[in-house]
C-alpha positions in Angstrom: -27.2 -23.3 -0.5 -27.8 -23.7 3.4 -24.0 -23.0 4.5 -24.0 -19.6 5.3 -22.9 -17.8 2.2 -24.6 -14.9 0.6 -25.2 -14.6 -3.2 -26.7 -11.0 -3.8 -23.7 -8.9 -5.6 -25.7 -6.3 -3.7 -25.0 -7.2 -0.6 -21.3 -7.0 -1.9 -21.7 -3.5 -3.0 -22.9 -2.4 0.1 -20.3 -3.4 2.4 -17.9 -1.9 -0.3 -19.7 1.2 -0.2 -19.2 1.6 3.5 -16.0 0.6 3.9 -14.5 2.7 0.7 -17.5 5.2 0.5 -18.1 4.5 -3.7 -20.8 2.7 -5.3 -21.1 0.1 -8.5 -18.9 -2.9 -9.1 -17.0 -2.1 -12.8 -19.4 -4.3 -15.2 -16.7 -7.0 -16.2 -16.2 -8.2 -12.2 -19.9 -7.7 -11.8 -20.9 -10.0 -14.7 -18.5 -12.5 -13.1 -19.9 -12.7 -10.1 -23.5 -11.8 -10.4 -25.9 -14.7 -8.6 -22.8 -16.2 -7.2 -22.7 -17.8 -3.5 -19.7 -16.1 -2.0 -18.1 -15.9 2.2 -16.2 -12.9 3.1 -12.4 -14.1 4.2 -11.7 -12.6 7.5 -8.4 -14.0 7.5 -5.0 -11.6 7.9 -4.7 -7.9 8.4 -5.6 -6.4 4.7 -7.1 -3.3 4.4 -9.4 -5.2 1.5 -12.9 -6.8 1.7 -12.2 -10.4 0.3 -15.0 -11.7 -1.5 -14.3 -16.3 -1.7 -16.6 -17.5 -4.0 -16.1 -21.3 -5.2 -13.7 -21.1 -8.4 -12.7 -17.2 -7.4 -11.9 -14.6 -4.9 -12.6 -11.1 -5.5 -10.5 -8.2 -3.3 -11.9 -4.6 -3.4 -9.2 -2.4 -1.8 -7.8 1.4 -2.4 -6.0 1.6 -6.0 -1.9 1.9 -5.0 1.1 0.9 -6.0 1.0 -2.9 -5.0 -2.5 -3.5 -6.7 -1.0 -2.6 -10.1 1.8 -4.7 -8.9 0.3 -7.6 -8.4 -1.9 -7.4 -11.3 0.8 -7.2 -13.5 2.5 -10.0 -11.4 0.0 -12.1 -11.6 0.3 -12.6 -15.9 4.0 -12.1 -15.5 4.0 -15.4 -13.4 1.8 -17.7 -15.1 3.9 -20.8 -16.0 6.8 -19.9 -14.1 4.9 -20.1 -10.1 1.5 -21.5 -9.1 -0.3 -18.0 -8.6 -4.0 -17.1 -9.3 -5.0 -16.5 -12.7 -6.2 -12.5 -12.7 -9.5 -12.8 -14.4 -10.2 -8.8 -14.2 -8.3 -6.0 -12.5 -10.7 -2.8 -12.8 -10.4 0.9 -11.3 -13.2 2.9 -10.6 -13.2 5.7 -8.1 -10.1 5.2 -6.9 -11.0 1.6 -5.8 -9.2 -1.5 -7.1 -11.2 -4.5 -7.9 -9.3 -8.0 -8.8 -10.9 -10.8 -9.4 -8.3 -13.8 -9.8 -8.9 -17.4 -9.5 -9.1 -19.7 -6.2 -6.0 -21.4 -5.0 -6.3 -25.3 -4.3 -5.1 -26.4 -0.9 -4.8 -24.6 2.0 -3.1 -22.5 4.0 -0.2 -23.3 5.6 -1.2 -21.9 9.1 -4.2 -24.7 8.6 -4.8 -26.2 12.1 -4.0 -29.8 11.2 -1.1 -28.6 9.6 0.3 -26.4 12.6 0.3 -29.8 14.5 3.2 -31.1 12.3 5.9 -28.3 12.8 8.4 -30.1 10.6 6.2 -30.6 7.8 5.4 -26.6 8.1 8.5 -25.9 8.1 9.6 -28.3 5.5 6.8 -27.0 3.0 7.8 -23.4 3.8 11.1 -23.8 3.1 10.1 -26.1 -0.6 8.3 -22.6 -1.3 11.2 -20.2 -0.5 13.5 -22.5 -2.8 10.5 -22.7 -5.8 10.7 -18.9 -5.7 14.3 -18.5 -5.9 14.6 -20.6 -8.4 12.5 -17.8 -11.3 14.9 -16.5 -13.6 13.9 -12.6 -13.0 16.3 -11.5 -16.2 13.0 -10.1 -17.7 11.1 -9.2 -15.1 10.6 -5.5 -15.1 8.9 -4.7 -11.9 10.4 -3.2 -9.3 8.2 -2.5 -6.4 10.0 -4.9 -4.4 13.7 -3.6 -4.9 14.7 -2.0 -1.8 15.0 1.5 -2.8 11.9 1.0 -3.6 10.2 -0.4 -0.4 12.4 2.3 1.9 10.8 5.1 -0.6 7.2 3.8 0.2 8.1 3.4 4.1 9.4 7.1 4.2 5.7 8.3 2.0 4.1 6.0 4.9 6.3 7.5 7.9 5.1 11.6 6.8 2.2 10.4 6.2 1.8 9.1 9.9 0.4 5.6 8.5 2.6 3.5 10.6 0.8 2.0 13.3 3.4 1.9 16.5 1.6 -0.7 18.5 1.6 -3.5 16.1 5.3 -4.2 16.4 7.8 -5.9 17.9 8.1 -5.3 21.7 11.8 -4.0 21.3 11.2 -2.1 18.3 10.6 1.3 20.2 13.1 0.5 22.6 15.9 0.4 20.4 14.3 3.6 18.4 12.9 6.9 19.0 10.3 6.5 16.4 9.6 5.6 13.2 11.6 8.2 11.8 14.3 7.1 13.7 13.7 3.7 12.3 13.6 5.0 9.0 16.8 7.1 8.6 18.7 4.0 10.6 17.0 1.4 7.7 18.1 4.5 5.5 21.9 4.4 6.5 22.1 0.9 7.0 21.0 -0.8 3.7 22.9 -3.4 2.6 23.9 -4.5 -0.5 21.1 -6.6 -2.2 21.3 -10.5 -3.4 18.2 -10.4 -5.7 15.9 -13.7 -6.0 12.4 -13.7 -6.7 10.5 -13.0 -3.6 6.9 -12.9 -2.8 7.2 -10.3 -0.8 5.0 -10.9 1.9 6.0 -14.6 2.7 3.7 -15.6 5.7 1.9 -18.3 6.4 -1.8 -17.2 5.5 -0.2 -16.6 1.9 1.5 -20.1 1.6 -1.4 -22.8 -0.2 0.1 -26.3 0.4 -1.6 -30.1 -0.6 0.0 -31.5 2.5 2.9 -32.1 1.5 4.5 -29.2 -0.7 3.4 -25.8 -1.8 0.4 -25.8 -4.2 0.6 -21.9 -5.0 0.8 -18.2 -3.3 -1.5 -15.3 -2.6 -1.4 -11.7 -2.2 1.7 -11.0 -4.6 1.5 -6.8 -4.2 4.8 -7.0 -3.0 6.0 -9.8 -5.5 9.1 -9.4 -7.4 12.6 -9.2 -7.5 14.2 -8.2 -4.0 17.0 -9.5 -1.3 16.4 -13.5 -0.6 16.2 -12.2 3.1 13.2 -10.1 2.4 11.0 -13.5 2.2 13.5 -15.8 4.6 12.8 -13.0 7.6 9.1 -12.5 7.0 8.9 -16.4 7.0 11.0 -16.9 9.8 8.6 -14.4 12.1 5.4 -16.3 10.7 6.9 -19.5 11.3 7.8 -18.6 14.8 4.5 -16.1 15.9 2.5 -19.4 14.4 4.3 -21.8 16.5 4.5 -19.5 19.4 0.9 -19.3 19.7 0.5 -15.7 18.9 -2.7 -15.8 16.8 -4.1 -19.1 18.7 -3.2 -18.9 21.9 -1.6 -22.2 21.7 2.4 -22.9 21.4 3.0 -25.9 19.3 7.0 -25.0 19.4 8.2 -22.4 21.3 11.1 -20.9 21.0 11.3 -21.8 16.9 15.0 -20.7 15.8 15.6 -18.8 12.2 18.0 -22.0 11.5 15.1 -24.6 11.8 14.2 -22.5 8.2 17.9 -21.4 7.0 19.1 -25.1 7.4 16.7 -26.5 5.3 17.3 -23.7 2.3 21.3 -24.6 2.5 22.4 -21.3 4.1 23.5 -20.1 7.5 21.5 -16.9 9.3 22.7 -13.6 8.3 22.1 -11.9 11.5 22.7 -8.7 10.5 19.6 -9.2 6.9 17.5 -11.2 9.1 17.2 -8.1 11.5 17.1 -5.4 8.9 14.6 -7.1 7.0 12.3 -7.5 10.0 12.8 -4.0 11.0 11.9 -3.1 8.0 8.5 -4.6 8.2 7.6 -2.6 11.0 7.0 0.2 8.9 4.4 -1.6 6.8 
């Protein structure tokens, strides 16, 4: 296959090895993927190495909370959301490997789609109401509930994980610090309107046919949670996208949180949209 791709499970293990310092693939993700041509997804800012192969992808990443999450997610959505099928989710040395099916489609931050703001727009807001739509009576993960989240920010604040420079501009004007950040998100919760969320709702995680959303990635922080927890971390995307912040190109500047609220029925909460947001900067 003269495209580029490698196809030695080797060559795999090797870059896991330096990046996580372990060795061997668990046998049932290496008998999977053994002899198969595969491209390594530079796309986003995971702290995985993302494996494409034609029919799978395969992420290799520290064993925490959100890999068991979305694991688990993953079988608790099929036939409810268009999600992956997980084919194997395997520890070893502290390293998680899950190997889940391809999505079809592409993502919504796709170039020829990012020339159509509306229809972006449009499909991102089809995806927000698919998700809100999942009865979450029985689902019993919680990961995403916001006690939850503010109880992995404050592990992430001692342990000095959160990375100050990739933030909003006024972020560190209008706090000390993140501890400062913290004990205001802390103090200021408010009360919680509980939809199924994805959890990380940006663009890169958003598969769409063209025309409406054909499934979602990277579900670690998928579950139950405020509808604003999805709305503000798709409004951002939508706007950073439009704004030219990843390509150097505006297509819309200036993109308003009511170009997205309107189409989902619902006026901006001004005072969700921000805590949401700030929220995120601890992550």
């Amino acid at each position: 296959m003269n495209d580029g791709r490698s196809t030695s499970a080797a060559m795999i293990e090797s870059l896991v090895a330096g990046r996580f310092g372990c060795t061997g693939i668990p046998a049932p993700v290496l008998e999977r993927i053994i002899g198969r041509p595969y491209i390594t997804d530079i796309t986003g800012r995971s702290r995985s190495c993302v494996f494409i192969f034609d029919d799978m992808v395969l992420k290799v990443q520290r064993r925490n909370e959100e890999t068991d999450n979305e694991a688990a997610m993953l079988v608790w959505l099929r036939g409810k959301l268009s999600v992956p099928e997980c084919l194997a989710y395997e520890l070893k040395d502290g390293i998680a490997y899950t190997l889940e099916t391809r999505m079809p489609g592409r993502m919504l931050c796709d170039g020829e789609i990012m020339q159509d703001p509306d229809r972006a727009v449009s499909i991102a807001a089809e995806g927000l109401k698919r998700l809100q739509a999942i009865d979450i009576s029985g689902c019993p993960y919680t990961v995403s509930r916001l006690e939850s989240r503010l109880k992995a920010a404050r592990r992430r604040v001692e342990a000095g994980l959160v990375d100050m420079d990739d933030a909003e501009p006024e972020t560190w004007k209008m706090f000390r610090g993140p501890e400062d950040l913290l004990r205001w998100l802390e103090n200021s919760r408010p009360d919680e309107d509980l939809v199924m969320t994805h959890g990380d709702y940006c663009m890169p995680n958003i598969f769409t046919d063209g025309k409406e959303t054909s499934g979602f990635i990277d579900l670690g922080k998928c579950g139950p949670a405020d509808r604003w927890q999805d709305i503000a971390i798709g409004y951002r995307s939508l706007r950073d996208n439009f704004g030219g912040a990843y390509t150097g190109r505006a297509v819309r500047p200036g993109f308003r949180a009511e170009e997205l609220t309107d189409l989902l029925g619902i006026r901006v909460d001004e005072s969700k949209l921000k805590y949401y947001l700030l929220l995120d900067e601890l992550f």
